[in-house]
C-alpha positions as CSV (number, residue, x, y, z in Angstrom):
1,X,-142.5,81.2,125.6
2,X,-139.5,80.2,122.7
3,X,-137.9,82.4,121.0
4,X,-138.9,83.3,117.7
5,X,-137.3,81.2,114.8
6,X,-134.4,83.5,113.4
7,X,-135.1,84.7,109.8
8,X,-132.8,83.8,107.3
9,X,-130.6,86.6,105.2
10,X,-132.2,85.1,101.9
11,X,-135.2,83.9,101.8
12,X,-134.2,81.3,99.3
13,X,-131.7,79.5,101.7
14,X,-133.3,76.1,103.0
15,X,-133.1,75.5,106.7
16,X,-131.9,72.7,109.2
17,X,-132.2,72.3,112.7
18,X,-131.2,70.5,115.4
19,X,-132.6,69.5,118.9
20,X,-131.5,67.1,121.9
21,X,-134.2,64.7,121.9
22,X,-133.2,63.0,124.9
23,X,-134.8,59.7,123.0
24,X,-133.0,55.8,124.1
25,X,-134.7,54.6,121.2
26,X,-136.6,54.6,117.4
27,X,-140.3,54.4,118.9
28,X,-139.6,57.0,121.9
29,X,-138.1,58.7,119.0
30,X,-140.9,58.9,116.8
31,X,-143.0,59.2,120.1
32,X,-140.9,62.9,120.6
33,X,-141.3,64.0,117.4
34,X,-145.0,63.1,116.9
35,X,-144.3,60.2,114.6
36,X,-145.1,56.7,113.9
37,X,-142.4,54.7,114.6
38,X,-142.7,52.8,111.0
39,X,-141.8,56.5,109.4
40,X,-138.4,56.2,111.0
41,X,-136.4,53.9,108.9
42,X,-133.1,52.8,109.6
43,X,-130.4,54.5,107.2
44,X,-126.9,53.7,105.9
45,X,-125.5,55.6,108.9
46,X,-126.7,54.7,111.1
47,X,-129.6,56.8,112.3
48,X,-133.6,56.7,111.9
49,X,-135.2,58.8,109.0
50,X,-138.5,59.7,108.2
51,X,-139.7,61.9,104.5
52,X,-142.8,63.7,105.3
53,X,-144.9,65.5,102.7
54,X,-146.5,67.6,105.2
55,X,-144.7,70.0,106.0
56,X,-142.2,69.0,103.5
57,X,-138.9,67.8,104.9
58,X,-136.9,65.3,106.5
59,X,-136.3,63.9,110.4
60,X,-133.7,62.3,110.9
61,X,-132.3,61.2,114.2
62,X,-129.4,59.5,115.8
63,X,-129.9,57.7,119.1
64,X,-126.2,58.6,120.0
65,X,-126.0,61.3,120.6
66,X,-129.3,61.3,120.9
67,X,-129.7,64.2,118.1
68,X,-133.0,64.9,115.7
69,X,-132.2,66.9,112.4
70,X,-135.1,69.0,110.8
71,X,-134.2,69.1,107.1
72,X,-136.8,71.6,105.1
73,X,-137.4,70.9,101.7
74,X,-138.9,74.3,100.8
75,X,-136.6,77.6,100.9
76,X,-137.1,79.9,104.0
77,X,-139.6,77.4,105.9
78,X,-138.3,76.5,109.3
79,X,-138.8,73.0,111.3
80,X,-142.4,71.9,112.5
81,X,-143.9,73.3,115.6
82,X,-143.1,71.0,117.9
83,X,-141.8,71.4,121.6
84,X,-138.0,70.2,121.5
85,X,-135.2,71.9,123.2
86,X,-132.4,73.0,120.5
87,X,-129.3,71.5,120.2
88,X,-126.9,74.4,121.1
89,X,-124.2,75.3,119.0
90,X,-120.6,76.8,119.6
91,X,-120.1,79.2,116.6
92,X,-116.1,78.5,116.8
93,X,-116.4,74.8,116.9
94,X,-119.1,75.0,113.8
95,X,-116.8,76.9,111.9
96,X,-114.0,74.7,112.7
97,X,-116.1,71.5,111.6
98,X,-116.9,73.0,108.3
99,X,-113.6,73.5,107.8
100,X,-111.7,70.0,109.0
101,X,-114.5,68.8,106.3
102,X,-113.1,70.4,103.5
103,X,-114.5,73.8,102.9
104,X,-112.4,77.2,102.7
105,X,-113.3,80.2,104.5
106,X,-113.7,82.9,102.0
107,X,-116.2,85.4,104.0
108,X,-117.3,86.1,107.8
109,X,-120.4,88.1,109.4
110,X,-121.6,87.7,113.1
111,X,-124.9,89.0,113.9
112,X,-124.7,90.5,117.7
113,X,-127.9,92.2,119.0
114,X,-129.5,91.9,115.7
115,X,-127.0,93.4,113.6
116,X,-124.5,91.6,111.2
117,X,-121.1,93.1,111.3
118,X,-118.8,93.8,108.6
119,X,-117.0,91.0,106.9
120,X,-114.2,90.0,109.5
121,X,-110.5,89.6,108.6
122,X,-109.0,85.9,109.0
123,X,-107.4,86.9,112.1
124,X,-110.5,88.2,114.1
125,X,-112.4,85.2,113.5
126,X,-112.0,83.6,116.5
127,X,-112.7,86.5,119.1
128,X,-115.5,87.3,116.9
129,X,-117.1,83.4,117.2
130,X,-116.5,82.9,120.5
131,X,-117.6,86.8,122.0
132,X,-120.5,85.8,124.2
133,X,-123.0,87.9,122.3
134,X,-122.2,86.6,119.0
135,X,-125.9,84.8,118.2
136,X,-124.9,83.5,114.7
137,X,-122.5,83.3,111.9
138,X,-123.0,83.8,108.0
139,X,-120.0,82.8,106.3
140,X,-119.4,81.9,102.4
141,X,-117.4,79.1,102.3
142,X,-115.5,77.5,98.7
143,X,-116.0,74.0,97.9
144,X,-115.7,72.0,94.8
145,X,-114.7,75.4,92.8
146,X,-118.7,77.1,93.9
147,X,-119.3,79.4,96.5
148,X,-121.4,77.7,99.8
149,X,-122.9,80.2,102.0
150,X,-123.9,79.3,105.7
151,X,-125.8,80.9,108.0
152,X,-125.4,79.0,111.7
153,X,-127.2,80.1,114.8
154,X,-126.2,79.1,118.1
155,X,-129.6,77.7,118.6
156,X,-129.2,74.8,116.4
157,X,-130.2,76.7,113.2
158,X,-128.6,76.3,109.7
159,X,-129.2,78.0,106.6
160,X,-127.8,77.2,102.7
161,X,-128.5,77.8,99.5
162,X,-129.7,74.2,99.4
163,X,-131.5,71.8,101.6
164,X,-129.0,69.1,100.5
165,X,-126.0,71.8,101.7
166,X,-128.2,72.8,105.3
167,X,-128.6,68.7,105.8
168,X,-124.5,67.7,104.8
169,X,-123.3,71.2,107.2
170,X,-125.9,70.5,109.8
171,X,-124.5,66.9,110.0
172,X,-121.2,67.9,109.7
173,X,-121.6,69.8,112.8
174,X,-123.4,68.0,114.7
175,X,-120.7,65.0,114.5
176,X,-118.4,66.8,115.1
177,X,-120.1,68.5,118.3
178,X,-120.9,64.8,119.8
C-alpha cells in the first residue's frame, strides 16, 4: 500500500511532484501517465508537457532522465492517483540546488518522525539534511528581495507558496539530481 501523500504546513502552498517513469519515449510516456500521446507537446526545453483541466495541473516529463513532474494548479491538492514510483530526493543535495540557483537560506526546519524541529543554525544544516530520519525540509529561502518558502520531501514532494515557485524549485532539483 503507498504511503499517504504528506500534508503540507499551509494549506495554501501549491504542490509538485516527481516520479521515475522509467519511459524511452513521448507515447510510452503518455501510456504511464494515462495520457494521450497528443497531450504531451514538445516544449522549449526540451521535455513533453501536457495542461489538464481535470484535475487541474501540469505533466511534464523529460525522457532523460526519464523524470515526470506533477505540477498542481490548485493550493493544497496533490498529484493524480496514479501508480508511479517517486523520484527520491536527497534533502542536502535539494537544498544545495536551490541554492547554486540563486536563492539565500534565510530559515531551516526538518520534520523527523512527524515532528518539525526548531529553526536550525547555518552550521547544523548539513547533519540535519543528511540524518537518516530526516523525511523533509521546510526552508524560507530570499529571492528577488521576497521571501520563498519550500517544503521538500524526500519522496519527491515539493511545496511553495505558488505553483509557478513548486514547478521552477521542483525543476531546479530535479536537474540538478540527474
Amino acid at each position: 500500500m503507498p504511503e499517504p501523500v504528506p500534508t503540507p504546513r499551509s494549506p495554501r502552498y501549491f504542490t509538485a511532484a516527481a516520479f521515475d517513469i522509467r519511459a524511452t519515449d513521448r507515447d510510452s510516456a503518455a501510456d504511464v501517465l494515462g495520457l494521450d500521446a497528443l497531450q504531451l507537446g514538445p516544449t522549449p526545453g526540451g521535455a513533453f508537457e501536457a495542461t489538464l483541466d481535470v484535475p487541474p495541473g501540469i505533466w511534464r516529463v523529460w525522457l532523460r532522465p526519464r523524470t515526470a513532474i506533477w505540477v498542481s494548479r490548485v493550493a493544497g491538492r496533490t498529484a493524480p492517483p496514479i501508480s508511479l514510483i517517486p523520484l527520491s530526493l536527497d534533502l542536502l543535495e535539494a537544498a544545495s540546488s536551490i541554492a547554486r540557483a540563486g536563492f539565500a537560506l534565510q530559515e531551516l526546519r526538518v520534520l523527523r518522525a512527524g515532528t518539525w524541529s526548531g529553526l536550525i543554525a547555518p552550521t547544523a544544516a548539513r547533519a540535519a539534511l543528511t540524518d537518516p530520519e530526516a523525511e523533509a525540509l521546510w526552508s524560507v529561502w530570499a529571492s528577488a528581495g521576497r521571501a520563498v518558502p519550500v517544503e521538500a520531501y524526500r519522496r519527491g514532494i515539493v511545496w511553495s507558496a505558488t505553483s509557478e515557485l513548486a514547478d521552477r524549485l521542483l525543476t531546479i532539483i530535479c536537474h540538478e539530481h540527474a
